[in-house]
N, CA, C and O atoms as CSV, one atom per row, in Angstrom:
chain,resi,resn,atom,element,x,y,z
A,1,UNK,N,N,39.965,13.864,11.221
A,1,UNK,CA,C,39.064,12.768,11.472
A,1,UNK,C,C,38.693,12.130,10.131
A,1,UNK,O,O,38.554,12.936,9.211
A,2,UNK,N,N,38.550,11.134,9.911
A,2,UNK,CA,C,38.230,10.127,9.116
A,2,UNK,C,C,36.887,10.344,8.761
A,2,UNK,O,O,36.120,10.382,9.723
A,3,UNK,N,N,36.316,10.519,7.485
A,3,UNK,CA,C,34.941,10.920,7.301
A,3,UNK,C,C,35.030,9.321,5.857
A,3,UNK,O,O,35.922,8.790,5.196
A,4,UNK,N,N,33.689,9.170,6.005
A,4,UNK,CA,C,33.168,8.069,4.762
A,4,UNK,C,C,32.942,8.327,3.885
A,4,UNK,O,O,32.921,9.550,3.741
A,5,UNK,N,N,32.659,7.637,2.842
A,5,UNK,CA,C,32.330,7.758,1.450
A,5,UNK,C,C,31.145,8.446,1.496
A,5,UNK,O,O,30.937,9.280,0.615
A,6,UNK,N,N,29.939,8.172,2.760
A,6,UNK,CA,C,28.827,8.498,2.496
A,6,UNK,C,C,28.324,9.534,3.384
A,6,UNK,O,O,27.169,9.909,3.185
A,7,UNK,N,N,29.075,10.127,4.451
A,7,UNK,CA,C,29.017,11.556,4.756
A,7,UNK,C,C,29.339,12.625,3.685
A,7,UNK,O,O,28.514,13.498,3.417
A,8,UNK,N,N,30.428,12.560,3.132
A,8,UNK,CA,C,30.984,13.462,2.130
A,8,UNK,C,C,30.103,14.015,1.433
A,8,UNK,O,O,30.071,15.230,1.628
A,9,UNK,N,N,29.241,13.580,0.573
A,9,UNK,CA,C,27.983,13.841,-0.714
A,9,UNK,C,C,27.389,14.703,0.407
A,9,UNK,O,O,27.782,15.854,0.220
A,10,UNK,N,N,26.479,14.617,1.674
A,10,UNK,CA,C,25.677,15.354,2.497
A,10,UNK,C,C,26.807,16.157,2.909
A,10,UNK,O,O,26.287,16.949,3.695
A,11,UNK,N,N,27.665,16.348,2.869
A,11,UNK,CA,C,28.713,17.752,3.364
A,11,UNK,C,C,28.457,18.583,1.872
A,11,UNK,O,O,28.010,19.730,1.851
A,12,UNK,N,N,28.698,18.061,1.036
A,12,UNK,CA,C,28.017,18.673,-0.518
A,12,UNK,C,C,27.444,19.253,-0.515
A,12,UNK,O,O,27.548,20.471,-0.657
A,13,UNK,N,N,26.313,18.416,-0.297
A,13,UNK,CA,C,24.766,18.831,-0.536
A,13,UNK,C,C,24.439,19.977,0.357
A,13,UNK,O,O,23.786,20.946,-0.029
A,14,UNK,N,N,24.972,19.822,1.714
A,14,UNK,CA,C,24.066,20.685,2.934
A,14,UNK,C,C,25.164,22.092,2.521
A,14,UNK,O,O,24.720,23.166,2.927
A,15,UNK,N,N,26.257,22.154,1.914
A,15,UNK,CA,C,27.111,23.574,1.551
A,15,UNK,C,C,26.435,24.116,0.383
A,15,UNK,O,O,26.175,25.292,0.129
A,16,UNK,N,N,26.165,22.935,-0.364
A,16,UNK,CA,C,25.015,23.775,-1.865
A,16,UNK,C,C,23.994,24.271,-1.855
A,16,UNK,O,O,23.629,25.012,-2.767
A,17,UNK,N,N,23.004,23.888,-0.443
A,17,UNK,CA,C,22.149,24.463,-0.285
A,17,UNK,C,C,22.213,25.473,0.569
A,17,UNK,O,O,21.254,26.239,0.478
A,18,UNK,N,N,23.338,25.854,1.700
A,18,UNK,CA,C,23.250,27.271,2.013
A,18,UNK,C,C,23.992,27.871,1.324
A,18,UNK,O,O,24.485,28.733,2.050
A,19,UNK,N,N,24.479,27.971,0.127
A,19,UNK,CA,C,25.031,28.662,-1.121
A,19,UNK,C,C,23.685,29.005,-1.891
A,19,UNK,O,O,23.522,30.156,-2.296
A,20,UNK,N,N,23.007,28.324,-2.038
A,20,UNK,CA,C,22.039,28.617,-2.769
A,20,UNK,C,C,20.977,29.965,-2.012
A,20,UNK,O,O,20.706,31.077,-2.465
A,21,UNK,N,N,20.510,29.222,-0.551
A,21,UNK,CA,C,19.921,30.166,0.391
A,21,UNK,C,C,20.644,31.366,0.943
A,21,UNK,O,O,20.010,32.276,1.477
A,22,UNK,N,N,21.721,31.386,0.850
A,22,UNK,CA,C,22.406,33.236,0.960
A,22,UNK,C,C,22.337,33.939,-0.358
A,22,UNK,O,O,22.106,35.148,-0.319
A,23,UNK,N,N,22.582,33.081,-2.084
A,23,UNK,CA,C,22.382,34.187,-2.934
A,23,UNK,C,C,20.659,34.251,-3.201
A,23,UNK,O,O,20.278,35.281,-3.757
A,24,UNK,N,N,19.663,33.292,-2.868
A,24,UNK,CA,C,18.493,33.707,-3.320
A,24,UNK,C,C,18.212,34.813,-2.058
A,24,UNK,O,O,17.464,35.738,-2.375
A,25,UNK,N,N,18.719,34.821,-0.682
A,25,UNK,CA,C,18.373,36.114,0.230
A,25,UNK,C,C,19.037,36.973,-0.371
A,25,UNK,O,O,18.320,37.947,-0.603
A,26,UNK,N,N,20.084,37.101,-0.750
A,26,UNK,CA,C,20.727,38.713,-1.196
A,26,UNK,C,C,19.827,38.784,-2.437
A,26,UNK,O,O,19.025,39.711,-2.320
A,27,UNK,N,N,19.701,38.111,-3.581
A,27,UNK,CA,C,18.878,38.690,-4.610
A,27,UNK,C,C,17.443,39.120,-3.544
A,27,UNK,O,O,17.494,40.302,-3.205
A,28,UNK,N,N,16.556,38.566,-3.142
A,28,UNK,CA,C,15.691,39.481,-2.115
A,28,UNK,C,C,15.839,40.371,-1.886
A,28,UNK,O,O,14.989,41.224,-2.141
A,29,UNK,N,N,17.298,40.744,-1.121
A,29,UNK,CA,C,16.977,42.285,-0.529
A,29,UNK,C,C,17.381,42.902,-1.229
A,29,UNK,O,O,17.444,44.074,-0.860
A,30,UNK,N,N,17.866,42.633,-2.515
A,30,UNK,CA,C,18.784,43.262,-3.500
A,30,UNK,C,C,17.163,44.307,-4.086
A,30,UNK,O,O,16.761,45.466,-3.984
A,31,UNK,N,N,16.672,42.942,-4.726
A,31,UNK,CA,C,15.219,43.417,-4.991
A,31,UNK,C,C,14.209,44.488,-4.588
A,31,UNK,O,O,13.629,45.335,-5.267
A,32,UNK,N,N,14.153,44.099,-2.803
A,32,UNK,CA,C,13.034,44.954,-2.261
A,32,UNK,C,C,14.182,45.999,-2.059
A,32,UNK,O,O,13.772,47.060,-2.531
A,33,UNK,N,N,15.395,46.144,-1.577
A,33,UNK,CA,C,16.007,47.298,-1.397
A,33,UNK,C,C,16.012,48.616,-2.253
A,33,UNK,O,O,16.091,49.764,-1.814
A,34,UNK,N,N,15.922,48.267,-3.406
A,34,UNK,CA,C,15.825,48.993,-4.839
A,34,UNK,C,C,14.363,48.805,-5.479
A,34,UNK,O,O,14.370,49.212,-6.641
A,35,UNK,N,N,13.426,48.437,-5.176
A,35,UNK,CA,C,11.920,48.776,-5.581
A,35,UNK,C,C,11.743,50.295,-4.916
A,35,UNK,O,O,12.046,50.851,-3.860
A,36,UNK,N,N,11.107,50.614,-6.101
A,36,UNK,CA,C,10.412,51.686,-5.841
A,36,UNK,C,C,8.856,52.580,-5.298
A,36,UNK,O,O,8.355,53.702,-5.367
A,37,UNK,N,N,8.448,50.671,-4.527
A,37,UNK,CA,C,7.587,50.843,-4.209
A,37,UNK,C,C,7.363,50.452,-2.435
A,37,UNK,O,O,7.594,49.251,-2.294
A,38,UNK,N,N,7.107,50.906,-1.513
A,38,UNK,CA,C,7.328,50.634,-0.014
A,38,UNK,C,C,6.854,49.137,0.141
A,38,UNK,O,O,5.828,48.688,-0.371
A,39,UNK,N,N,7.845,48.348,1.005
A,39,UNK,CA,C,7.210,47.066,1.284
A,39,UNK,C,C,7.823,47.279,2.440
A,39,UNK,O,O,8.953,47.623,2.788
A,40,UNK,N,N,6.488,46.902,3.131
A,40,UNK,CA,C,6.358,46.847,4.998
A,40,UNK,C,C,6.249,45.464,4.949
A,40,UNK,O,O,5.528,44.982,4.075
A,41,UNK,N,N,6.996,44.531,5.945
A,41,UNK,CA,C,6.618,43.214,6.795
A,41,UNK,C,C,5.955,43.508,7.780
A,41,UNK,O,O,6.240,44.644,8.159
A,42,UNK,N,N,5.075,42.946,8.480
A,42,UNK,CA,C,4.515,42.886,9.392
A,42,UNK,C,C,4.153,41.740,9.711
A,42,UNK,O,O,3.594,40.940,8.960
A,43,UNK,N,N,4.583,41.486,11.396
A,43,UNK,CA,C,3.862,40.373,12.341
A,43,UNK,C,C,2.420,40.264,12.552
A,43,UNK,O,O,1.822,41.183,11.993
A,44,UNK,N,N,1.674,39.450,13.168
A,44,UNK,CA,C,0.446,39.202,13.463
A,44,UNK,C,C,-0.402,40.094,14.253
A,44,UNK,O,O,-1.615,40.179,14.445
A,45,UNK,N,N,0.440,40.611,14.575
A,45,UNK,CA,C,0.154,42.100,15.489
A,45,UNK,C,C,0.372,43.217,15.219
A,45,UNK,O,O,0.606,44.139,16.000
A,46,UNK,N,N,0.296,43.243,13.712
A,46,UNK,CA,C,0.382,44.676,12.570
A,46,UNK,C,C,2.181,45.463,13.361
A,46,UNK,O,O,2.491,46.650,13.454
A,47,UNK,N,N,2.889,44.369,13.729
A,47,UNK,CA,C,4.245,45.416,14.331
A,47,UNK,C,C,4.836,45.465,13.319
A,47,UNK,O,O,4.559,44.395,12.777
A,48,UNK,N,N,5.721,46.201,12.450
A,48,UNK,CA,C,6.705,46.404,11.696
A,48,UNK,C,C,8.036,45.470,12.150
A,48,UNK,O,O,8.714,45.511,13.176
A,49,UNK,N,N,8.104,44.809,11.226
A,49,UNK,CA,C,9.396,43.661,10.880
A,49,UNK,C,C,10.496,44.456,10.405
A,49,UNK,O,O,11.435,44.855,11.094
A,50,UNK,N,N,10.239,44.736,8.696
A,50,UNK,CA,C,10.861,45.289,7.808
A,50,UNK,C,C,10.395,46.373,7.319
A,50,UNK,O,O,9.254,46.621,7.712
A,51,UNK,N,N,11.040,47.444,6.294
A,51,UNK,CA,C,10.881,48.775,5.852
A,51,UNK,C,C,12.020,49.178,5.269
A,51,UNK,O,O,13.067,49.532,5.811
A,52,UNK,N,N,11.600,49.061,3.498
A,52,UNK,CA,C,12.485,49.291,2.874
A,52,UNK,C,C,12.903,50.697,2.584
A,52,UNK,O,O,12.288,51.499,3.286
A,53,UNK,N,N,13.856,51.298,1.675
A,53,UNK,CA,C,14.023,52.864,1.585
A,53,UNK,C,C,13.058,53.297,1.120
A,53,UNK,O,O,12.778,54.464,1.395
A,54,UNK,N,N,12.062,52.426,0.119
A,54,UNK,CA,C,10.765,53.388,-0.719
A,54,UNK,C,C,9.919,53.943,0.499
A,54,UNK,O,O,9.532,55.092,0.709
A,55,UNK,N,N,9.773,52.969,1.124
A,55,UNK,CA,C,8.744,53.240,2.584
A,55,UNK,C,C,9.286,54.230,3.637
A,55,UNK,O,O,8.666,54.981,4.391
A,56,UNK,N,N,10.651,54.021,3.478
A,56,UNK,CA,C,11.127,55.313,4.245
A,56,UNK,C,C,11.108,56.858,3.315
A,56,UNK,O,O,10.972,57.956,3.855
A,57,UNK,N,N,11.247,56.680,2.085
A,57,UNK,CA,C,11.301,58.040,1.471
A,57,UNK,C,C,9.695,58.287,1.603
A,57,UNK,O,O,9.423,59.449,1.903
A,58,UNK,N,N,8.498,57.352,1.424
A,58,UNK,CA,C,7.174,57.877,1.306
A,58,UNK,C,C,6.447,58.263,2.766
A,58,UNK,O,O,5.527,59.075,2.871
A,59,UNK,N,N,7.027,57.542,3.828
A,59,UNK,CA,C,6.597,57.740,5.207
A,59,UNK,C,C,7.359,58.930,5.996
A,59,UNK,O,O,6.863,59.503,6.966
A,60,UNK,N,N,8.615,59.221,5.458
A,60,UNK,CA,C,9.586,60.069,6.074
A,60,UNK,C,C,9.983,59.508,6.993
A,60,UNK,O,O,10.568,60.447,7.535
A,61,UNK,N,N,10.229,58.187,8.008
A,61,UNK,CA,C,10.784,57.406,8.834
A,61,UNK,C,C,11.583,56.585,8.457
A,61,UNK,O,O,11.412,55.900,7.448
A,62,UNK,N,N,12.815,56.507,9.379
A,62,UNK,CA,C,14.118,55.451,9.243
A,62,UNK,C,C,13.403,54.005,9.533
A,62,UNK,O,O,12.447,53.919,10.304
A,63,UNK,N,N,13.842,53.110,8.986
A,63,UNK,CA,C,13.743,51.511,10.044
A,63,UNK,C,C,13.954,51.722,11.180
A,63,UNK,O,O,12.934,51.593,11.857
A,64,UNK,N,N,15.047,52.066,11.875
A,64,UNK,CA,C,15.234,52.204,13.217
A,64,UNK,C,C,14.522,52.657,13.915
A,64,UNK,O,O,14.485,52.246,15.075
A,65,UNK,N,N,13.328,54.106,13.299
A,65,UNK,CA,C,12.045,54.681,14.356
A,65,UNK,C,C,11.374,53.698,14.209
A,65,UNK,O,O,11.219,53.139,15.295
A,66,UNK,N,N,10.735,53.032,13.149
A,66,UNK,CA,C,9.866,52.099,12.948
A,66,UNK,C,C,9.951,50.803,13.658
A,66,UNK,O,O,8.906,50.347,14.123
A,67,UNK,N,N,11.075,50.140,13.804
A,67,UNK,CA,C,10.803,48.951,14.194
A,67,UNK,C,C,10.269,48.196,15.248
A,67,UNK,O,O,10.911,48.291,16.294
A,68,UNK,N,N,9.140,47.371,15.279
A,68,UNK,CA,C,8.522,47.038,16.299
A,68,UNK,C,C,7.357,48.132,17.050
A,68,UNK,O,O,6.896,48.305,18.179
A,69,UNK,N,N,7.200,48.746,15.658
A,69,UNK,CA,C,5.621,49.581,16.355
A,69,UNK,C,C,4.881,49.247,15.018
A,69,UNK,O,O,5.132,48.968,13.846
A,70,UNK,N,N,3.571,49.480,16.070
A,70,UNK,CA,C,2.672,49.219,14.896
A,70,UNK,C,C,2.135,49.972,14.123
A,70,UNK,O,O,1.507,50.999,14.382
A,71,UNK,N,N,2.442,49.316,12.744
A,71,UNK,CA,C,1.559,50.079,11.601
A,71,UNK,C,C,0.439,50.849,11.444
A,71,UNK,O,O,-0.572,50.162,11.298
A,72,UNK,N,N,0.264,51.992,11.422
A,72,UNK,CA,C,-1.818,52.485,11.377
A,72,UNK,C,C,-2.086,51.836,10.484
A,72,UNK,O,O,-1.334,51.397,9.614
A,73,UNK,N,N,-3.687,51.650,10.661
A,73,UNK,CA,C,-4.425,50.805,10.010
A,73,UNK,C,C,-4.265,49.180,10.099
A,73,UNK,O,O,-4.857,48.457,9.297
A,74,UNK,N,N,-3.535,48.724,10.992
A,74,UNK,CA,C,-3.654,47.159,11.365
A,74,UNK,C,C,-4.366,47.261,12.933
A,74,UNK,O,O,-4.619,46.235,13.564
């Protein structure tokens, strides 16, 4: 198909920016994956989102028991 002069640049642009948004997510989990300190996500309803390995080595629970129950103390 025949594309224009002025689609092309926004085919650019919209590939540079999910290039950009997959390596700033992998540096993220790169990050919290390897901190050595537990970072829990949690929804509005204190449920567990996320749970990195620190939080699993300090809680003794996998992500998989955790997910979608709620945190004590929320």
């Amino acid at each position: 198909m025949y594309r224009s002069s002025i689609e092309l640049p926004y085919e650019t642009i919209t590939k540079a920016e999910k290039n950009l948004r997959v390596t700033a997510e992998e540096r993220y989990r790169n990050l919290v994956d390897n901190a050595n300190d537990a970072i829990i996500t949690t929804d509005l309803e204190g449920r567990l989102l996320t749970w990195n390995l620190a939080a699993q080595n300090i809680f003794g629970w996998t992500d998989v028991e955790v997910k979608d129950r709620n945190f004590p103390g929320y």
